[in-house]
DODOLO-202223 format. One line per field, with one value per residue (C-alpha): residue number from 1; residue in three letters; z, x, y. Coordinates in pm, whole numbers, m for minus. Layout:
N
k = c(NUM ...);
r = c(ALA ...);
w = c(Z ...);
u = c(X ...);
v = c(Y ...);
// end
This chain:
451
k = c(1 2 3 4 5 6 7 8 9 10 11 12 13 14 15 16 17 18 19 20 21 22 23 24 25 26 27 28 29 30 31 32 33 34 35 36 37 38 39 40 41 42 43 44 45 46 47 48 49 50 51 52 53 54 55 56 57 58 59 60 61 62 63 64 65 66 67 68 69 70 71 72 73 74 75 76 77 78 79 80 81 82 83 84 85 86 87 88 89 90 91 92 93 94 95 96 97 98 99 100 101 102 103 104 105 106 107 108 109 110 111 112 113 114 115 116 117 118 119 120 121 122 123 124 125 126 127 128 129 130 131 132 133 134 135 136 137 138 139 140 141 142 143 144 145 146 147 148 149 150 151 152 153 154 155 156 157 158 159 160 161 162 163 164 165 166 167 168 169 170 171 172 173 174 175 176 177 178 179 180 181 182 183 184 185 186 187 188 189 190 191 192 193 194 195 196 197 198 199 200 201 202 203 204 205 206 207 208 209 210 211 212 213 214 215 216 217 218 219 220 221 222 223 224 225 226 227 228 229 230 231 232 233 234 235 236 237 238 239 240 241 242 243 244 245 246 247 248 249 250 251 252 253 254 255 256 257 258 259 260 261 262 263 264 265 266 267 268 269 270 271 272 273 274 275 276 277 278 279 280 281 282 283 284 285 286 287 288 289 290 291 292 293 294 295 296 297 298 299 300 301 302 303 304 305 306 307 308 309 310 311 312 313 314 315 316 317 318 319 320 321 322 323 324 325 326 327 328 329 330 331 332 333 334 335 336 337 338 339 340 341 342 343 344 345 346 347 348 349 350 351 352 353 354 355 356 357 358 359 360 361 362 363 364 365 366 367 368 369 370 371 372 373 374 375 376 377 378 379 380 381 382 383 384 385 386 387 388 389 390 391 392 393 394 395 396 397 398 399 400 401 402 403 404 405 406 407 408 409 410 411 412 413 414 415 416 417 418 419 420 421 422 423 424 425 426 427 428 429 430 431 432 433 434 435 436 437 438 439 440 441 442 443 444 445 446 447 448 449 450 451);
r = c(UNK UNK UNK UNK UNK UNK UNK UNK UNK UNK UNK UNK UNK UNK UNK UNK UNK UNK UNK UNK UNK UNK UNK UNK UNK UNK UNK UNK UNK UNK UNK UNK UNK UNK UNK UNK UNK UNK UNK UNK UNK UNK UNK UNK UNK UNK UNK UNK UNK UNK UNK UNK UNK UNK UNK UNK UNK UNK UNK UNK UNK UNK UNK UNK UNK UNK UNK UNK UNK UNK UNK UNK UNK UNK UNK UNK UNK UNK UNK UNK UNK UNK UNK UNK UNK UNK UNK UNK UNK UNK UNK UNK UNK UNK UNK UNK UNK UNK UNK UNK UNK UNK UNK UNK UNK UNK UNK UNK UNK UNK UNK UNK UNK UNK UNK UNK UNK UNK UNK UNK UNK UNK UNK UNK UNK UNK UNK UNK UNK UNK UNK UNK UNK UNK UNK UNK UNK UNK UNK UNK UNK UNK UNK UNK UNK UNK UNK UNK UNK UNK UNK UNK UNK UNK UNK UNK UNK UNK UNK UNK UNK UNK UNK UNK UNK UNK UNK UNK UNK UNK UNK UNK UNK UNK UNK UNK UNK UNK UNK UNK UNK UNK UNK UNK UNK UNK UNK UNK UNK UNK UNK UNK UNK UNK UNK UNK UNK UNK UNK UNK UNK UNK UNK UNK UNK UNK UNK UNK UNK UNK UNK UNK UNK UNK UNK UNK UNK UNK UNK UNK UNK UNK UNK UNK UNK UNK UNK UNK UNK UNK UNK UNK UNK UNK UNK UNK UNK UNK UNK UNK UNK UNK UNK UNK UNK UNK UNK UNK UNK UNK UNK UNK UNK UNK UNK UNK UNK UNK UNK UNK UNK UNK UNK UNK UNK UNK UNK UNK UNK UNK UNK UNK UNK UNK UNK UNK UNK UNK UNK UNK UNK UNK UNK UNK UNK UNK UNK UNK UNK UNK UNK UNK UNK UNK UNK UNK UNK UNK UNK UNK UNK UNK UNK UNK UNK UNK UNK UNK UNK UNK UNK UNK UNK UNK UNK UNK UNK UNK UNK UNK UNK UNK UNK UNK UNK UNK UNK UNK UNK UNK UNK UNK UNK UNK UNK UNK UNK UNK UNK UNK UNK UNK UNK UNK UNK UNK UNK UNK UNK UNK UNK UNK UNK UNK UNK UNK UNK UNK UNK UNK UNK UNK UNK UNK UNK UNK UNK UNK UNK UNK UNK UNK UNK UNK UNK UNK UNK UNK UNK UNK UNK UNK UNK UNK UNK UNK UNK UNK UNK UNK UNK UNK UNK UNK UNK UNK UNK UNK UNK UNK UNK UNK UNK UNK UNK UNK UNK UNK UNK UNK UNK UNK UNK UNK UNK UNK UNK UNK UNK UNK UNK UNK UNK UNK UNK UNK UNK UNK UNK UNK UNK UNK UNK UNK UNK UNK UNK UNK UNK UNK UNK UNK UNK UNK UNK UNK UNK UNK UNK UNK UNK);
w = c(9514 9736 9431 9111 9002 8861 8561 8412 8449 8796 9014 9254 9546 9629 9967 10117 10512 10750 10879 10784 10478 10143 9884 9527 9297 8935 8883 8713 8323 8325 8531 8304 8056 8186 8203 8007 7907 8184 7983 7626 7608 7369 7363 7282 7432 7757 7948 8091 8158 8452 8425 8499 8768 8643 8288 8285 7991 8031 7901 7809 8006 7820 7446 7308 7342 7034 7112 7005 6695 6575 6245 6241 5992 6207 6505 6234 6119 6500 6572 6257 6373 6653 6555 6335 6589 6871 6668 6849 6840 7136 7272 7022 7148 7534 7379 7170 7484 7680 7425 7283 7553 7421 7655 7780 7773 7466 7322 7519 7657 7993 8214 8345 8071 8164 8277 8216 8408 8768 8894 8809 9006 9318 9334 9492 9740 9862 9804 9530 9176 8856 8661 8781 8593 8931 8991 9290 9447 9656 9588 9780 9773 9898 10082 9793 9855 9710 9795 9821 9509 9667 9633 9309 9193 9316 9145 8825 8839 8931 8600 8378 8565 8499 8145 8116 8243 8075 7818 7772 7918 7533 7486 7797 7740 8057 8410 8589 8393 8451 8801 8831 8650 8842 9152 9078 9125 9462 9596 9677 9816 10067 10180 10294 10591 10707 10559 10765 10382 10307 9939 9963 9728 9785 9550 9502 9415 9157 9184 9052 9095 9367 9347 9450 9266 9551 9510 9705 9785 10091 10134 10327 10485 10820 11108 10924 10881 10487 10413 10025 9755 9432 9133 8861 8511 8190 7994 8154 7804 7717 7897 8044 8183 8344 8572 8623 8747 8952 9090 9184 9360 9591 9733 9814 10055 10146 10276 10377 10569 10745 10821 11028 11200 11307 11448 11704 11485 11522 11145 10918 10502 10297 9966 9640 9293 8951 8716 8373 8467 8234 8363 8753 8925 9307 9527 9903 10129 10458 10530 10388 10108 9809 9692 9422 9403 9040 8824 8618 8260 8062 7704 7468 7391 7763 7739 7443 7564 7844 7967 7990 8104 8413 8443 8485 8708 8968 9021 9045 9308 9488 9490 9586 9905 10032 10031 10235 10454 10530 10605 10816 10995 11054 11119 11428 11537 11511 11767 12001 12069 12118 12361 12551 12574 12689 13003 13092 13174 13324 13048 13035 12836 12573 12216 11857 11557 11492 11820 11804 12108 12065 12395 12416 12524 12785 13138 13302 13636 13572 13710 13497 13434 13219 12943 12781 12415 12473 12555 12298 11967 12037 11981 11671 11535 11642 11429 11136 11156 11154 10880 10666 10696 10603 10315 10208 10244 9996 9743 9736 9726 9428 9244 9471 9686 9993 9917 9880 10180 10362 10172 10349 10713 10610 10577 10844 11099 10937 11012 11363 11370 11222 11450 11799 11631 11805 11731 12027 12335 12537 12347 12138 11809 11513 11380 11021 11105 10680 10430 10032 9836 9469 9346 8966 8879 8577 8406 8546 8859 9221 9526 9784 10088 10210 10067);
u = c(6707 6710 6557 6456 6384 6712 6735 7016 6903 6963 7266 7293 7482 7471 7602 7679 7679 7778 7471 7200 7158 7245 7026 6994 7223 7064 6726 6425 6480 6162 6364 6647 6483 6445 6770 6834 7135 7269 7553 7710 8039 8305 8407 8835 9113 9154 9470 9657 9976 10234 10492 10850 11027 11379 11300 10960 10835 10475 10482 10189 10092 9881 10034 10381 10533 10715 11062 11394 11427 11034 11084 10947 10699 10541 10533 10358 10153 10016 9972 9772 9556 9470 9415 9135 8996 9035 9001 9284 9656 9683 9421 9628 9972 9798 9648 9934 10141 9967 9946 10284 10543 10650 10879 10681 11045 11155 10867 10920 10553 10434 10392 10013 9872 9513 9491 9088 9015 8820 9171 9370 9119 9064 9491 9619 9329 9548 9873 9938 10105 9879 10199 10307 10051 10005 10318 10277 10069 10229 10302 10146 10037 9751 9807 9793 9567 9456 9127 9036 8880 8539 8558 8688 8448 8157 8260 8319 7969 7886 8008 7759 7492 7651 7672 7380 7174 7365 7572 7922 8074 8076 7711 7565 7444 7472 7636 7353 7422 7774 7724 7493 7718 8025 7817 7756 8123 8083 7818 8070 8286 8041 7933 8290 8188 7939 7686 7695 7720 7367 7278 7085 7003 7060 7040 7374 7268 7451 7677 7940 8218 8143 8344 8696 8744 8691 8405 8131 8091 7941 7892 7572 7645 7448 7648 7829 8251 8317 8627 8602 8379 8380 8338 8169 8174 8061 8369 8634 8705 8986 9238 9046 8745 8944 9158 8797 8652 9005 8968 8614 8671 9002 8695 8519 8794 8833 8485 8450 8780 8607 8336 8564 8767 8406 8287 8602 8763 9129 9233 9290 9317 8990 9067 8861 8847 8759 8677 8475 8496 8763 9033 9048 9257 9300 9376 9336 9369 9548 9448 9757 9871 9687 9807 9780 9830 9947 9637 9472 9405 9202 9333 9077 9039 9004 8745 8503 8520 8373 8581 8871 8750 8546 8904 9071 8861 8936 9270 9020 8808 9126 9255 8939 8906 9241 9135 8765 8995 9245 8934 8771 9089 9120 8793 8784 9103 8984 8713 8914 9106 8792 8668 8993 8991 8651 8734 8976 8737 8508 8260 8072 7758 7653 7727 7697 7773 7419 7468 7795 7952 8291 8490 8548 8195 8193 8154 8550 8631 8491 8690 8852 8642 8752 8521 8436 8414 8832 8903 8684 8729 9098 9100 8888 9137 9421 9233 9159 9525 9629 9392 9568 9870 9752 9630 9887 10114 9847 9885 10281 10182 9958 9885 9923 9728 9957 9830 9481 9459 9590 9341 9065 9232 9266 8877 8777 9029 8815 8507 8591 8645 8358 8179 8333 8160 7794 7491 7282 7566 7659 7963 8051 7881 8098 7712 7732 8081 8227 8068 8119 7986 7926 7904 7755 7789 7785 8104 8074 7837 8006 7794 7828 8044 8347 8709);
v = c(10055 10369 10625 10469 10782 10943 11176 11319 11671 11660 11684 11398 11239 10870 10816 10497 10522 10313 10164 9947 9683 9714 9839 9699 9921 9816 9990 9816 9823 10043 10315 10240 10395 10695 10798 11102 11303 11513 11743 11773 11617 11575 11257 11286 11107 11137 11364 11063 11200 11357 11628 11494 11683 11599 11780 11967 11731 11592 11209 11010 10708 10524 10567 10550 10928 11129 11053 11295 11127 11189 11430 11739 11711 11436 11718 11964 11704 11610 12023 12072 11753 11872 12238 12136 11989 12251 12531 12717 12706 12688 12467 12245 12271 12203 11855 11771 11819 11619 11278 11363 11390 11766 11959 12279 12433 12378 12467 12812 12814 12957 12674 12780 12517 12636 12997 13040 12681 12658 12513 12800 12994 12661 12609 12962 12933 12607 12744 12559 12708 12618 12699 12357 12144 11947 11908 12059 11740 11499 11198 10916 10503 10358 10057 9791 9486 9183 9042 8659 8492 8477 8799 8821 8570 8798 9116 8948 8801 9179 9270 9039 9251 9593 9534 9312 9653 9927 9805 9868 10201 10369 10293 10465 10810 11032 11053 10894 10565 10559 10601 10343 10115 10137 10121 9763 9702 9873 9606 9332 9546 9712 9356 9296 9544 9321 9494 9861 10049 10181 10295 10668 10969 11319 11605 11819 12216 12365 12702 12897 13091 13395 13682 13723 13393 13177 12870 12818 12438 12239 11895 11789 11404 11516 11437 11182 11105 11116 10916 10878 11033 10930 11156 10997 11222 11097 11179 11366 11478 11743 11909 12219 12011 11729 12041 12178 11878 11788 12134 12035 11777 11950 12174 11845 11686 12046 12074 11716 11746 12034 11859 11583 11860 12030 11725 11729 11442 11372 11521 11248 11262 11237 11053 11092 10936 11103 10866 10841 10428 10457 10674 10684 10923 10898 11174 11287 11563 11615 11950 12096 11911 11731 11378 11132 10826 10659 10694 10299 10337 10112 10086 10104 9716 9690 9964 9825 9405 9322 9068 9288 9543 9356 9167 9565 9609 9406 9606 9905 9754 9645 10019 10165 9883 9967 10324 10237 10068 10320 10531 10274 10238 10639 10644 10407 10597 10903 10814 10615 10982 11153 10834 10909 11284 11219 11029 11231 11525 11301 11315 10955 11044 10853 11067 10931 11065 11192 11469 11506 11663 11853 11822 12210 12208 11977 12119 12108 12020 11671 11400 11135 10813 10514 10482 10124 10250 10340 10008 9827 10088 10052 9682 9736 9950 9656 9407 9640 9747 9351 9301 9582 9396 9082 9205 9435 9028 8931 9105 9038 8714 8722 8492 8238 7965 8126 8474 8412 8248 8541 8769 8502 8594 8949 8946 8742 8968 9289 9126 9077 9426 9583 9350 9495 9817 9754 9945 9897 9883 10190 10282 10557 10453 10520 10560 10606 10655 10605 10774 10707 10974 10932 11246 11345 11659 11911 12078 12421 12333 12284 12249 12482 12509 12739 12697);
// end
């Protein structure tokens, strides 16, 4: 295991690069127990729901809605509910909104749902409207793949260890847990890129707001590409701390889209995932517009057995490899340009990701030169591009003996190109080209870079 030393209090990053083998993910049961509670949560249902555009009315996605013909009393009933449990009337209406399909227009509400939140603070800075609930973000699918049953196989045996060393998701007590838990899932799916993810620890400082209500937040990944980070909260609890903690992580693709563009990267989206391993959003960021893609919800009998819920899971895993791929495949393209704009000014050194060299600071004048990583990256990306289509065939085959074998060819064709990736030949290493960040951090605490 890269740190076996976790504890709650602290705000960490786990970051799996590109490079190297793969670390253990399941510490020792003696570090196990040294996990300790890293913030006070209220554990309520959570806010799965989306605003419809045709009508303004938020419905519920993972429980039945009130429909027209629900009686009145049942809508006072509901509001009194929750009031007792809020305290406010209108942290009450916000909550019974969101799990009861009410209409923010007939109720004659503002639409700004969460005016004292980090997002309604985060969303102007991105020309975005928190009035809209989100329904300002764009809509968008990642590529949907099914991988082969080996595969499967290996992340349901995955799953015996996961709960084997922390129990089921409602037993563990902090952030760090959960992280380490639905890292296990993540094991398999590293090893399908023959092994270049590497498990490592850094620490995430805190901050807050600074003033003129902009946020402070950096992401340190050395000279590294981030493609996806994964947000990993203990309970993304009510309404007000699930916006704060989506508003957290915009200003992390912000920052780690940044990062790409500094490193003279053709721009391509970072995507992210917020999850409490129980409700996983997944968004991304093109430099101008956020997306999201349709969000999985365990149900609560898929939450509390084990079987079901390492069966859900495997639609998870699928979601979030499509995504490392779509990186992967961005990735290798976004080099290939800078390989090519390269040889056109005559440039031939030898530059990895960990001295990166922009091309406005390469001496002009050079003459052109044909470049061997060009050539070679661009098939990579013609394999990993074949491979997303193989897959993508897969899983509209599914289930089937036809489908699974092209989920086996799919893999193999990625493997072919991870492989034209060397680390020891004279190209232009993609070096610890993607980067998974798995990011635990506090309500209230954002690391630090510029928005």
């Amino acid at each position: 295991m890269a740190d076996s030393s976790l504890t709650g209090s602290e705000s960490k990053r786990l970051q799996l690069n590109l490079t190297g083998a793969l670390s253990p993910v399941i510490p020792p049961p003696s570090d196990r127990a040294s996990l300790s509670s890293s913030a006070s949560t209220v554990v309520i249902p959570l806010p799965h729901s989306t605003l419809n555009p045709s009508n303004g009315a938020i419905s519920n996605l993972s429980a039945p809605p009130l429909t027209p013909s629900t009686p009145h009393e049942a809508f006072c009933q509901q509001f009194e509910k929750f009031y007792k449990t809020k305290g406010s009337q209108k942290a009450a209406l916000l909550d019974l909104m969101f799990h009861g399909g009410v209409s923010l227009e007939d109720m004659g509400l503002p639409t700004s749902p969460f005016p004292n939140t980090v997002y309604s603070k985060i969303a102007p800075l991105f020309n975005m409207n928190p009035e809209y609930c989100g329904q300002d973000w764009k809509s968008v699918t990642v590529p949907r793949v099914s991988l082969p049953s080996s595969v499967r196989i290996s992340l349901l045996e995955n799953s015996i260890g996961a709960f084997a060393a922390y129990g089921p998701p409602q037993e563990q007590e902090n952030e760090t847990a959960r992280s380490w838990f639905i890292s296990t899932w993540l094991d398999s799916i590293i090893s399908l890129f023959c092994g270049r993810l590497n498990l490592s620890v850094t620490s995430m400082p805190p901050t807050n707001d600074n003033p003129g209500n902009k946020m402070k937040h950096e992401i340190s990944v050395s000279q590294r590409t981030p493609v996806l980070i994964i947000n990993v909260k203990f309970e993304l609890s009510q309404a007000h701390a699930y916006w704060n903690f989506l508003a957290q992580a915009m200003c992390e693709l912000h920052s780690a889209f940044n990062l790409n563009r500094h490193h003279d990267l053709q721009e391509f989206p970072v995507s992210a995932i917020l999850t409490d391993s129980k409700h996983w959003e997944f968004i991304s960021y093109n430099g101008t517009n956020f997306f999201k893609d349709e969000s999985i919800v365990f149900t609560p009998t898929q939450f509390s057995n084990g079987i079901e819920y390492s069966t859900k899971m495997l639609e998870v895993c699928n979601r979030i490899f499509g995504q490392l791929l779509s990186g992967y495949i961005n990735t290798v393209k976004a080099y290939v340009e800078k390989s090519r704009r390269r040889s056109e000014i005559g440039d031939n050194s030898k530059v990895g990701s960990d001295q990166p060299l922009p091309i406005s600071e390469v001496t002009s004048g050079a003459h052109r030169i044909t470049r061997d990583s060009t050539s070679v990256w661009g098939m990579a990306v013609d394999d990993a591009v074949l491979c997303q289509i193989r897959f993508e065939e897969a899983y509209r085959l599914y289930p089937s003996r036809e489908g699974d074998e092209m989920a086996a060819a799919a893999l193999e064709q990625l493997e072919r190109s991870v492989k034209k990736i060397g680390r020891d030949d004279d190209l232009d290493l993609l070096g610890e080209g993607l980067n998974v960040l798995i990011a635990q951090l506090k309500l209230g605490q954002l690391s630090r870079a510029n928005v």
